[in-house]
Every structure is written in C-alpha cells, then in structure tokens.
PDB file of N, CA, C and O in Angstrom, chain B, residues numbered from 101:
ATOM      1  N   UNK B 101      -7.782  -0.799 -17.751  1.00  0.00           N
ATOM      2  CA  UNK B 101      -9.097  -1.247 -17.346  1.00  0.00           C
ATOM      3  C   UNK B 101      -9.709  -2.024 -18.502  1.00  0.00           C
ATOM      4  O   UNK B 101      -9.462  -1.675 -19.656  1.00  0.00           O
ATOM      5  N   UNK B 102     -10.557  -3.140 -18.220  1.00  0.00           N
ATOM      6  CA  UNK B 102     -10.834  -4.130 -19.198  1.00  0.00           C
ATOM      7  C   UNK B 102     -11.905  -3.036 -20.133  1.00  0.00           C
ATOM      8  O   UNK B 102     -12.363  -2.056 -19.546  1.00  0.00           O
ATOM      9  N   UNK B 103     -12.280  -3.297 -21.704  1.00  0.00           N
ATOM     10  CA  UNK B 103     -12.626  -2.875 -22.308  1.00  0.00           C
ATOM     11  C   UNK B 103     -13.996  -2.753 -22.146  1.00  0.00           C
ATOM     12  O   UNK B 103     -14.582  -1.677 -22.263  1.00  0.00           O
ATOM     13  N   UNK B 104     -14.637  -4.006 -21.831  1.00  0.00           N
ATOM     14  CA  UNK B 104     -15.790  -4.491 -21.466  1.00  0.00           C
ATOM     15  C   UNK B 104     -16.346  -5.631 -19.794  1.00  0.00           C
ATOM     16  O   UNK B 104     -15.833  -6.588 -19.214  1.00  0.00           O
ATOM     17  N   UNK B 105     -17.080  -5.153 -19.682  1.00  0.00           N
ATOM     18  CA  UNK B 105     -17.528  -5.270 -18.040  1.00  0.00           C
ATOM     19  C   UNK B 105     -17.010  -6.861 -17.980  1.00  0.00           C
ATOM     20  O   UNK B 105     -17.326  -7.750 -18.771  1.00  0.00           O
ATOM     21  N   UNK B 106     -15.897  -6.996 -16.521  1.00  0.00           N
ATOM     22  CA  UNK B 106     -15.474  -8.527 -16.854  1.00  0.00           C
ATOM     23  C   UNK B 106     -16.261  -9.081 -16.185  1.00  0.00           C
ATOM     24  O   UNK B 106     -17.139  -8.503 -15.545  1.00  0.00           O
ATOM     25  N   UNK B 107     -15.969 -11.025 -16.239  1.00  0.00           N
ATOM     26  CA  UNK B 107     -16.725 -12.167 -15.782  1.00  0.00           C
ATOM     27  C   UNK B 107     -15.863 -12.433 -14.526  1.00  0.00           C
ATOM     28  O   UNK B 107     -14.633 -12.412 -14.503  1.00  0.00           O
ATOM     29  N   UNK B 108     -16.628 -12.668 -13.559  1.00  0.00           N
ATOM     30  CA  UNK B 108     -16.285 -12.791 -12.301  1.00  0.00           C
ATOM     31  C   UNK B 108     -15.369 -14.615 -12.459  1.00  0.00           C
ATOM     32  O   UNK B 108     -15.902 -15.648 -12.864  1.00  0.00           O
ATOM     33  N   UNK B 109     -14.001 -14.447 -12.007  1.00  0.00           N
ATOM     34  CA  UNK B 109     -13.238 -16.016 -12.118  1.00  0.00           C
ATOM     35  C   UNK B 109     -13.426 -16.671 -11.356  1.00  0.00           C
ATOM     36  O   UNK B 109     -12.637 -17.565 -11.050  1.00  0.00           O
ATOM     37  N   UNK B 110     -14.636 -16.445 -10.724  1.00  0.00           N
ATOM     38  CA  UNK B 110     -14.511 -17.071  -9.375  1.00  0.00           C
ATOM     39  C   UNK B 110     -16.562 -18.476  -9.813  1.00  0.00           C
ATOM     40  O   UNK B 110     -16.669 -19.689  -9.635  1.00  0.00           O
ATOM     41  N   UNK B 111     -17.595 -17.518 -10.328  1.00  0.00           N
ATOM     42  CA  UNK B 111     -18.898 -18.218 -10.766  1.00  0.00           C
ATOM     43  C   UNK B 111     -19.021 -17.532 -11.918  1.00  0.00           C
ATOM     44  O   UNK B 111     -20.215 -17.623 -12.204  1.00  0.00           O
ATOM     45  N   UNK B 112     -18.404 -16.816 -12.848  1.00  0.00           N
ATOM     46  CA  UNK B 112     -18.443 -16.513 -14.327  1.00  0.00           C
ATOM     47  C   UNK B 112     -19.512 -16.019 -14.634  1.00  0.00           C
ATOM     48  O   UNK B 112     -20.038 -16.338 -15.700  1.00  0.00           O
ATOM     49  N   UNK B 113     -20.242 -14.900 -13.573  1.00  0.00           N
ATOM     50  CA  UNK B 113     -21.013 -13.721 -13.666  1.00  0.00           C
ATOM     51  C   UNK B 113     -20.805 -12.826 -14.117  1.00  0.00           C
ATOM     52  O   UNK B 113     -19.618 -12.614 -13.871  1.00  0.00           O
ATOM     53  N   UNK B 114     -21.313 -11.794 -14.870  1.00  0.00           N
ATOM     54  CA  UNK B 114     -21.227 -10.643 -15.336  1.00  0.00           C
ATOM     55  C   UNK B 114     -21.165  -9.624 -14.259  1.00  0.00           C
ATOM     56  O   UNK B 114     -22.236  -9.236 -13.792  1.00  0.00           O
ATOM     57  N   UNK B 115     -19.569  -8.932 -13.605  1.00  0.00           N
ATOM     58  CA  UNK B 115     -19.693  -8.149 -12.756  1.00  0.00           C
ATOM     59  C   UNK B 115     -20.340  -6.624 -12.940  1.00  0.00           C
ATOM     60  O   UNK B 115     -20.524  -6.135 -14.055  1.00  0.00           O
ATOM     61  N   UNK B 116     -20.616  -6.039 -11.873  1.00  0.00           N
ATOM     62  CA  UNK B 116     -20.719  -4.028 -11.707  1.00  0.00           C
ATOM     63  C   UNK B 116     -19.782  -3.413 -11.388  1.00  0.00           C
ATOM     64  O   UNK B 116     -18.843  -3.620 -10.618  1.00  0.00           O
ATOM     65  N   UNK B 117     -20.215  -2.237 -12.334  1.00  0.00           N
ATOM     66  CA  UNK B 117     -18.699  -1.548 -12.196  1.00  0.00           C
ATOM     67  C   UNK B 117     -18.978  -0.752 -10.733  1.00  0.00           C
ATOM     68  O   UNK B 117     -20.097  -1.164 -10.430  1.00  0.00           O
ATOM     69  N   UNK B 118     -18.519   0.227  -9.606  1.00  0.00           N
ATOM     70  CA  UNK B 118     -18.210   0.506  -8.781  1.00  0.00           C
ATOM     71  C   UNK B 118     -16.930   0.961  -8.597  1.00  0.00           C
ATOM     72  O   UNK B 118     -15.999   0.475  -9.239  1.00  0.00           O
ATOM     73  N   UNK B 119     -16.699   2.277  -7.390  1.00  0.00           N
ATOM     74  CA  UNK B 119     -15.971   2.633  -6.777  1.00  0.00           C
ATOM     75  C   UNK B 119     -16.169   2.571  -5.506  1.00  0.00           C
ATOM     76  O   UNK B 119     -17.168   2.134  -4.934  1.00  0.00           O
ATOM     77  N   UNK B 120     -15.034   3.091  -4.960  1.00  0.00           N
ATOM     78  CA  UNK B 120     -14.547   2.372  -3.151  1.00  0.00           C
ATOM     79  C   UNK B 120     -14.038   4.333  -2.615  1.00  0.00           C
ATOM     80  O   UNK B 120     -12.998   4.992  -2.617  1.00  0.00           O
ATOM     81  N   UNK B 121     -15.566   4.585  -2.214  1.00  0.00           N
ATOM     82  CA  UNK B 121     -15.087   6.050  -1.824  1.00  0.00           C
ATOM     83  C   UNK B 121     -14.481   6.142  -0.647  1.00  0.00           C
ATOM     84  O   UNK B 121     -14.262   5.022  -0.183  1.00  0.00           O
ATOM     85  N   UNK B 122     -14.081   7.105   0.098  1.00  0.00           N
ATOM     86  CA  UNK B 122     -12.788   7.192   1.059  1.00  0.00           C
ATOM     87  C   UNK B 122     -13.026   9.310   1.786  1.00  0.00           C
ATOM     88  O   UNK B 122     -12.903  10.490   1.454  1.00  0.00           O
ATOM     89  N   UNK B 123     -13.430   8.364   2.934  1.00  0.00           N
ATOM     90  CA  UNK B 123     -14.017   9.819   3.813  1.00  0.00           C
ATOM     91  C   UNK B 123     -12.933  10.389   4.498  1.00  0.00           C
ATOM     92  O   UNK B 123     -12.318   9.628   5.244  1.00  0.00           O
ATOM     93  N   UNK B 124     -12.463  11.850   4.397  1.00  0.00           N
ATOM     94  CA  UNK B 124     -11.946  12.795   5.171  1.00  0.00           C
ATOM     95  C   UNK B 124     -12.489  13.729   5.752  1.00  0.00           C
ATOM     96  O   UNK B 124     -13.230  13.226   6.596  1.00  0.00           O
ATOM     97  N   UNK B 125     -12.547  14.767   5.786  1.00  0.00           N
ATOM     98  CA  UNK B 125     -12.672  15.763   6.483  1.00  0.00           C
ATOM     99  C   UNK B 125     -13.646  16.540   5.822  1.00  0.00           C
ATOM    100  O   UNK B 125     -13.310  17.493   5.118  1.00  0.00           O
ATOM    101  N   UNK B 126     -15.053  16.154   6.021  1.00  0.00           N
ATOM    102  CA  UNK B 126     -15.798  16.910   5.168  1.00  0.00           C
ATOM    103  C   UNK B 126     -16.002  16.510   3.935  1.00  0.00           C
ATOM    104  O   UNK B 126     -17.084  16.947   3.544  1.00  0.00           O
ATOM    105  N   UNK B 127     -15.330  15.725   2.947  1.00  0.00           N
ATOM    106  CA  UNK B 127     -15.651  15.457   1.472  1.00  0.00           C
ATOM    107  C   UNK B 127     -15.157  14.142   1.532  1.00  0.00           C
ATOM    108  O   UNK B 127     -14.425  13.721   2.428  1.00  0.00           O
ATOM    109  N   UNK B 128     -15.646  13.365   0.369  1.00  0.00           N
ATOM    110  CA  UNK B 128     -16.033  12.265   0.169  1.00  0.00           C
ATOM    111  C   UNK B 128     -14.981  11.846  -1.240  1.00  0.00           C
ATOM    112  O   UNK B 128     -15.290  12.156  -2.391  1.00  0.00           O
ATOM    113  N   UNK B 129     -13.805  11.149  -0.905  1.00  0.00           N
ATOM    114  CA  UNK B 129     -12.945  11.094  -2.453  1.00  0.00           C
ATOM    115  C   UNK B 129     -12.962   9.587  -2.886  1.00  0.00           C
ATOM    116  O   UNK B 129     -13.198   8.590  -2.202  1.00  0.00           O
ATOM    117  N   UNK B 130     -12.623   9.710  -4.316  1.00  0.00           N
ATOM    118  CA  UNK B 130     -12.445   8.347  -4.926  1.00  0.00           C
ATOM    119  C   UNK B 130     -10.640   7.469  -4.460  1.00  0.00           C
ATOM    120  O   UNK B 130      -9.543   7.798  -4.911  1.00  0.00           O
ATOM    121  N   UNK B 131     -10.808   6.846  -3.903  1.00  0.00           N
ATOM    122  CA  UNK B 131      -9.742   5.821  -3.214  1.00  0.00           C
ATOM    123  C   UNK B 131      -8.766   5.409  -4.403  1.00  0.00           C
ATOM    124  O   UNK B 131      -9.029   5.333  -5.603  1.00  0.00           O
ATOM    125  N   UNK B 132      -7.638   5.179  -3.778  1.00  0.00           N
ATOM    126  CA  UNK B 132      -6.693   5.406  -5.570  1.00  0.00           C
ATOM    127  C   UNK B 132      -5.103   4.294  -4.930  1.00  0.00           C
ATOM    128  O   UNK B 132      -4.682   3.965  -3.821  1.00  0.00           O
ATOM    129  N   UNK B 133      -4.704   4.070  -6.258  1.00  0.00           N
ATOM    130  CA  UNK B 133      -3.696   2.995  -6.038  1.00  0.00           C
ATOM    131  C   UNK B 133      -2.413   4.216  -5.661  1.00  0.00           C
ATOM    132  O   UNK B 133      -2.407   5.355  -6.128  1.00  0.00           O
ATOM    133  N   UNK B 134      -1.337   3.632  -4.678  1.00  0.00           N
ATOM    134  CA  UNK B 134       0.442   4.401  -5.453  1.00  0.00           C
ATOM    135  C   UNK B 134       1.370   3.367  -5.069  1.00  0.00           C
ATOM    136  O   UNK B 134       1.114   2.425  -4.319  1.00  0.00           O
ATOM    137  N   UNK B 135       2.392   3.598  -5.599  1.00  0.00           N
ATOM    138  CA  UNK B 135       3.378   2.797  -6.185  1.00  0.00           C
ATOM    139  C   UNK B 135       4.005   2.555  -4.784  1.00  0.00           C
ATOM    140  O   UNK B 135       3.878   3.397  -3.895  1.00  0.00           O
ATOM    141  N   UNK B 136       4.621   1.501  -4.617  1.00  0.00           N
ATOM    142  CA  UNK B 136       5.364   1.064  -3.369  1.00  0.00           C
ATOM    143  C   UNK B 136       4.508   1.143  -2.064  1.00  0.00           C
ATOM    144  O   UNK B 136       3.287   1.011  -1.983  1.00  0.00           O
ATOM    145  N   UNK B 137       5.529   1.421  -0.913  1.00  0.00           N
ATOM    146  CA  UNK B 137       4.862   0.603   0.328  1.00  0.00           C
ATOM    147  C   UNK B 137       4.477   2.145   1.043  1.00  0.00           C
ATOM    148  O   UNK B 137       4.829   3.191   0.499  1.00  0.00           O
ATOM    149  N   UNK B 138       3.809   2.119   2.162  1.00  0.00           N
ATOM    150  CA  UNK B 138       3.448   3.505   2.533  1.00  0.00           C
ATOM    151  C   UNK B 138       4.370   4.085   3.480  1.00  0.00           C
ATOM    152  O   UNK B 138       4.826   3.315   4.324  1.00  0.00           O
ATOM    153  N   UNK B 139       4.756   5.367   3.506  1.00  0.00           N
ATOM    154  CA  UNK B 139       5.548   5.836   4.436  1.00  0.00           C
ATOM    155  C   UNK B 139       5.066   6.381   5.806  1.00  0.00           C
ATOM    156  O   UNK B 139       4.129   7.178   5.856  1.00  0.00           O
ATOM    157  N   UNK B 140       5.483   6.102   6.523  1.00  0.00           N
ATOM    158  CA  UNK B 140       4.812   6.653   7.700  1.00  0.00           C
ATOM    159  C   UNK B 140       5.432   8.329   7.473  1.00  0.00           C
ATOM    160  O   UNK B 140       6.313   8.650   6.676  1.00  0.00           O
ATOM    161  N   UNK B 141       4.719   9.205   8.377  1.00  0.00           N
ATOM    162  CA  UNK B 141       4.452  10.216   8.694  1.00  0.00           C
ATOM    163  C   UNK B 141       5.392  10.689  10.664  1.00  0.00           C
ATOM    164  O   UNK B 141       5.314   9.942  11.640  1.00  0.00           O
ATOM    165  N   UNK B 142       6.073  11.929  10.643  1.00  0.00           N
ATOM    166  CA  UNK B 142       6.668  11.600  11.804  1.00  0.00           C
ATOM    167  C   UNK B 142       5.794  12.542  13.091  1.00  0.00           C
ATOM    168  O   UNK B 142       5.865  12.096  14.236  1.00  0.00           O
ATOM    169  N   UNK B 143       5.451  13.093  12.984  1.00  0.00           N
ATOM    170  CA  UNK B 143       4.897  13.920  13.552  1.00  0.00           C
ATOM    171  C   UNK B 143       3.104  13.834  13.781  1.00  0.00           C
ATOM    172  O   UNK B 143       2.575  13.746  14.889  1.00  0.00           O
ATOM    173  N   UNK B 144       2.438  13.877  12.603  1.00  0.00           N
ATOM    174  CA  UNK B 144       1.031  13.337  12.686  1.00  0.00           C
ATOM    175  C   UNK B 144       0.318  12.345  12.569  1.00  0.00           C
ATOM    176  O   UNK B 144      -0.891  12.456  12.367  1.00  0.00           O
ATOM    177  N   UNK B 145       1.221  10.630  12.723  1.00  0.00           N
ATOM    178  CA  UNK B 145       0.596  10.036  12.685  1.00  0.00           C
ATOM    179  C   UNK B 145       0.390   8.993  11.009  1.00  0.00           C
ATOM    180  O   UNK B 145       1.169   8.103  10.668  1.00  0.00           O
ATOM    181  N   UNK B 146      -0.421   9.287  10.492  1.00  0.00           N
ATOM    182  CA  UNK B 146      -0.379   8.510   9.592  1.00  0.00           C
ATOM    183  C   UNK B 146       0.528   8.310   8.258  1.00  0.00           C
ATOM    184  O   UNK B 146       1.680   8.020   8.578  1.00  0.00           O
ATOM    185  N   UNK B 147       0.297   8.397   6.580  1.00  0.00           N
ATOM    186  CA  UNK B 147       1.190   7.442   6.204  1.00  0.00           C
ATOM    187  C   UNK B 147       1.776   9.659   5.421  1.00  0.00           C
ATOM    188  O   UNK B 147       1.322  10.711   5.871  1.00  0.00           O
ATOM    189  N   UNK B 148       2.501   9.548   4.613  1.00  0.00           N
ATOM    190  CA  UNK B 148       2.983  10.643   3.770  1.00  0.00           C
ATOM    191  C   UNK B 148       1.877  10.426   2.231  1.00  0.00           C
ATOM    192  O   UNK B 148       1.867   9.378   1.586  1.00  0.00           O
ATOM    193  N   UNK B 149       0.978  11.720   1.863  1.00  0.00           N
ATOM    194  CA  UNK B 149       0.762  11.356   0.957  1.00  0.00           C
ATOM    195  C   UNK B 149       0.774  11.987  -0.497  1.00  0.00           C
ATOM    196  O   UNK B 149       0.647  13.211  -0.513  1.00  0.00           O
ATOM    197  N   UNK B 150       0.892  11.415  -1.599  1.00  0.00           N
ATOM    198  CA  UNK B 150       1.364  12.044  -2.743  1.00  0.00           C
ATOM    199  C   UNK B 150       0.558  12.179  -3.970  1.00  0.00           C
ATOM    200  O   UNK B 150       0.912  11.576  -4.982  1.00  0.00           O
ATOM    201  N   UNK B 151      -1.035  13.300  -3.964  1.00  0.00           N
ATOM    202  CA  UNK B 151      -1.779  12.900  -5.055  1.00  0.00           C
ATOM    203  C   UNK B 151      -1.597  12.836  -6.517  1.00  0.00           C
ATOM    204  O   UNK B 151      -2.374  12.360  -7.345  1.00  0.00           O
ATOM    205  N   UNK B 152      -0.132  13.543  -6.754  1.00  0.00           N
ATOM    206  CA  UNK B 152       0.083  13.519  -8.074  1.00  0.00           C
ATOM    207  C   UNK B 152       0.838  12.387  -8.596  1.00  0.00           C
ATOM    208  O   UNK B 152       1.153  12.367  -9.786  1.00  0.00           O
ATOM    209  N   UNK B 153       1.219  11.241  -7.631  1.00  0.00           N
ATOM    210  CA  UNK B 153       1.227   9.676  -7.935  1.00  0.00           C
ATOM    211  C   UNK B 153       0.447   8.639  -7.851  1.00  0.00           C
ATOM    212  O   UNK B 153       0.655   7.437  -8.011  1.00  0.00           O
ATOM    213  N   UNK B 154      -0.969   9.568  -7.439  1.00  0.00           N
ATOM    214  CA  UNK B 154      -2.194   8.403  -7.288  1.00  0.00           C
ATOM    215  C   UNK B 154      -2.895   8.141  -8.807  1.00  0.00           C
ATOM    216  O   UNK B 154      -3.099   8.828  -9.808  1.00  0.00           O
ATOM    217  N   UNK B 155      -3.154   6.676  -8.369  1.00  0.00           N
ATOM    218  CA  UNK B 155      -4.334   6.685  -9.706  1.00  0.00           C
ATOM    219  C   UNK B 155      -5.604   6.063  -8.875  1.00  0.00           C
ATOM    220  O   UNK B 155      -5.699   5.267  -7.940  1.00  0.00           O
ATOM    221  N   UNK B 156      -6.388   6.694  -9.543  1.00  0.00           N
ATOM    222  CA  UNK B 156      -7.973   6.002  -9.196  1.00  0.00           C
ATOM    223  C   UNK B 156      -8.257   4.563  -9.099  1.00  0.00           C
ATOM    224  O   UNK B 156      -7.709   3.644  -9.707  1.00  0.00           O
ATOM    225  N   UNK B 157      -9.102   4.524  -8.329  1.00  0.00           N
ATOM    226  CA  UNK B 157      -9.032   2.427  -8.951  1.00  0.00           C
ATOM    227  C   UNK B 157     -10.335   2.493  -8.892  1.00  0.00           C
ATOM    228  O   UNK B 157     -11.053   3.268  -8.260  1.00  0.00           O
ATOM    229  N   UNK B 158     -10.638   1.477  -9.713  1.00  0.00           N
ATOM    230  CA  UNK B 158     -11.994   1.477 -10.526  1.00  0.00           C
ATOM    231  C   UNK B 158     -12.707  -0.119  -9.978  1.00  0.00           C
ATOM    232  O   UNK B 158     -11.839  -0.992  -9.981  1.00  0.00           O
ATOM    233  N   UNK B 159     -13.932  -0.565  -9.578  1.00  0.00           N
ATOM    234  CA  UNK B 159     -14.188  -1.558  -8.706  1.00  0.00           C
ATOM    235  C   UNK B 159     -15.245  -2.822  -9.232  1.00  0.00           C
ATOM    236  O   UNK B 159     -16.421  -2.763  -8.875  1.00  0.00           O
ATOM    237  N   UNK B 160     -14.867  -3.735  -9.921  1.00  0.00           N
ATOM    238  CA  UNK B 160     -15.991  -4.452 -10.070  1.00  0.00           C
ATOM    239  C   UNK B 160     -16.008  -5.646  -9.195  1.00  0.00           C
ATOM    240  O   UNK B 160     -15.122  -6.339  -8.696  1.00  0.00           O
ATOM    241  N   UNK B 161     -17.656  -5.670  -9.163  1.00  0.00           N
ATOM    242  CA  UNK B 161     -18.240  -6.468  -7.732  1.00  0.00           C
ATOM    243  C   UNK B 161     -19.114  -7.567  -8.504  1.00  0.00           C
ATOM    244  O   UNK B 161     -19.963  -7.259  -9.341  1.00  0.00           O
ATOM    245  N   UNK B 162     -18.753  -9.147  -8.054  1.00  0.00           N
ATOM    246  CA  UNK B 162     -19.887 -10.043  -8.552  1.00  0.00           C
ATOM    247  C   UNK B 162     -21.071 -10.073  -7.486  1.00  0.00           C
ATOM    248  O   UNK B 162     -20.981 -10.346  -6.289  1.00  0.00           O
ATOM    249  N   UNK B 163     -22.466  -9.645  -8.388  1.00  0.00           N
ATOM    250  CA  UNK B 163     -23.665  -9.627  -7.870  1.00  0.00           C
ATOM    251  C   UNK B 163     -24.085 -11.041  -6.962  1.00  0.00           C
ATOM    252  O   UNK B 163     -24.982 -11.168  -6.128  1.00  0.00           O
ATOM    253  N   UNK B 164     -23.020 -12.105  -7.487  1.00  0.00           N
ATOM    254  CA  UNK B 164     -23.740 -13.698  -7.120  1.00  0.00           C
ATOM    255  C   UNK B 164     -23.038 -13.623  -5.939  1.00  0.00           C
ATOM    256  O   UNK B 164     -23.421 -12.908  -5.013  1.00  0.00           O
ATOM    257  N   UNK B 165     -21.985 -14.339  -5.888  1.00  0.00           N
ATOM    258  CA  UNK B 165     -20.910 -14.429  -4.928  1.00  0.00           C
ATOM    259  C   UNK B 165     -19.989 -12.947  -4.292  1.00  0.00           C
ATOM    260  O   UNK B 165     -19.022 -13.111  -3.547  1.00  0.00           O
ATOM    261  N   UNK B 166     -20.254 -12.158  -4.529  1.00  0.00           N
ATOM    262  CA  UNK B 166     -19.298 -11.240  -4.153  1.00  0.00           C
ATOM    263  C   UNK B 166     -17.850 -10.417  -4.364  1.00  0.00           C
ATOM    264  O   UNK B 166     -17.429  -9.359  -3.896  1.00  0.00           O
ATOM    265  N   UNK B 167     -17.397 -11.213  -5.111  1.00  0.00           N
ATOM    266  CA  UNK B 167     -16.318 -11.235  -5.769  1.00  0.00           C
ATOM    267  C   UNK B 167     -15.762  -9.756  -5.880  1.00  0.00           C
ATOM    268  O   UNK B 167     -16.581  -9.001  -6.406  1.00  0.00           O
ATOM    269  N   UNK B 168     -14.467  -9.109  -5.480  1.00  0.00           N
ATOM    270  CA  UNK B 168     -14.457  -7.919  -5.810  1.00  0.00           C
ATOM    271  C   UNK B 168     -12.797  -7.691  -6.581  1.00  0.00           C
ATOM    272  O   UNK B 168     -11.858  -8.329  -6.105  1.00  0.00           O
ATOM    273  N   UNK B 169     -12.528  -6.609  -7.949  1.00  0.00           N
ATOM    274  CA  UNK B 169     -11.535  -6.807  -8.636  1.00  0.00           C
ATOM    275  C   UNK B 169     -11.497  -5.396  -8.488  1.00  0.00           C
ATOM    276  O   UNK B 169     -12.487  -4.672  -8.386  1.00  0.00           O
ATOM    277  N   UNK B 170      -9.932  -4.924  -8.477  1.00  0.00           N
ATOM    278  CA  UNK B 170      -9.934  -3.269  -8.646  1.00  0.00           C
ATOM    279  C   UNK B 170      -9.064  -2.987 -10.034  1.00  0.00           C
ATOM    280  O   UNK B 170      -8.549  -3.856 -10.737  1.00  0.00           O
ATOM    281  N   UNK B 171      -9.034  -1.686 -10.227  1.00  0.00           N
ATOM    282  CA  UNK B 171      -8.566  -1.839 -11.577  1.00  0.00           C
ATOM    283  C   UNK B 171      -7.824  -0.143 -11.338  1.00  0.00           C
ATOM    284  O   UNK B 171      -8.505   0.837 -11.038  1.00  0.00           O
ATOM    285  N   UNK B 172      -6.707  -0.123 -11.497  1.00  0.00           N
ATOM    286  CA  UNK B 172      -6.006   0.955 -11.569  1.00  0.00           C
ATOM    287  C   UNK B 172      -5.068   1.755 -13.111  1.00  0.00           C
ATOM    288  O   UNK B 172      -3.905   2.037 -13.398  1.00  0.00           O
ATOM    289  N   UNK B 173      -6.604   1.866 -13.834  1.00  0.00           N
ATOM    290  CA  UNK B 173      -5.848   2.305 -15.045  1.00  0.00           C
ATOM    291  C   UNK B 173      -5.350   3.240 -15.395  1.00  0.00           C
ATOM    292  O   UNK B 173      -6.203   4.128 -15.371  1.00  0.00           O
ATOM    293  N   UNK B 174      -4.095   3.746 -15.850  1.00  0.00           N
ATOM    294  CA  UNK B 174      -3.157   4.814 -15.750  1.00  0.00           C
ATOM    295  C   UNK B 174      -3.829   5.993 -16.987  1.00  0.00           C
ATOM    296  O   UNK B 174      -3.194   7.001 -17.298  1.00  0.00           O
ATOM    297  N   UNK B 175      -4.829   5.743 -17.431  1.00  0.00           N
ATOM    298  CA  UNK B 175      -5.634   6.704 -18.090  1.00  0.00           C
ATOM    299  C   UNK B 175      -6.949   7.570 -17.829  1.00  0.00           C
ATOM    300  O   UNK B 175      -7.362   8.341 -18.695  1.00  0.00           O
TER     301      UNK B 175
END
C-alpha cells in the first residue's frame, strides 16, 4: 500500500482512503483480494471460500472525478 495518500492518474487529485464493506448474514466484513480465479461451490451455489488466503483491500476514491484504486497489501 502506497506510503502516502496517492494522486488520482486520471485529474491528479489527492485521493480518500476507504474500504468496500461486504454484507452477509448479519455482520458487515471488510471485502478482500485471493489469488486465482473463483471456484464454484457444488452443492450451495456460490464460489468455495478460503479466509486464511484473503487479504484485505484497502480503497482510494478521487473526490473530483471518481476514480477508484484498491490496494491489497500483504501486511
């Protein structure tokens, strides 16, 4: 994740930092990157999932234009 809040490449604004929360069943989690393509699931439907290969992703948004960058830092 950049050290300091980046400039949007798009009108060279000073973006906000932000996250991209992600609703289940009652609680409200932070949305997260994993490696490769998703597996489907055979029985219930959606994909197989694995939280101890997720990483968080971290969200900056340009205030002007909109601009949105995610950032999945492994720390």
């Amino acid at each position: 994740m950049p050290q300091t809040t980046p400039r949007c490449p798009k009108c060279q604004k000073t973006m906000e930092r932000g996250h991209i929360p992600e609703r289940g069943r009652n609680q409200v989690y932070q949305t997260g990157w994993s490696r490769g393509g998703p597996e489907r699931q055979r029985f219930f439907g959606g994909i197989k999932f694995r939280a101890k290969e997720q990483l968080a992703l971290t969200a900056f948004r340009c205030p002007s234009c909109g601009y949105v960058e995610l950032y999945a830092p492994s720390d």
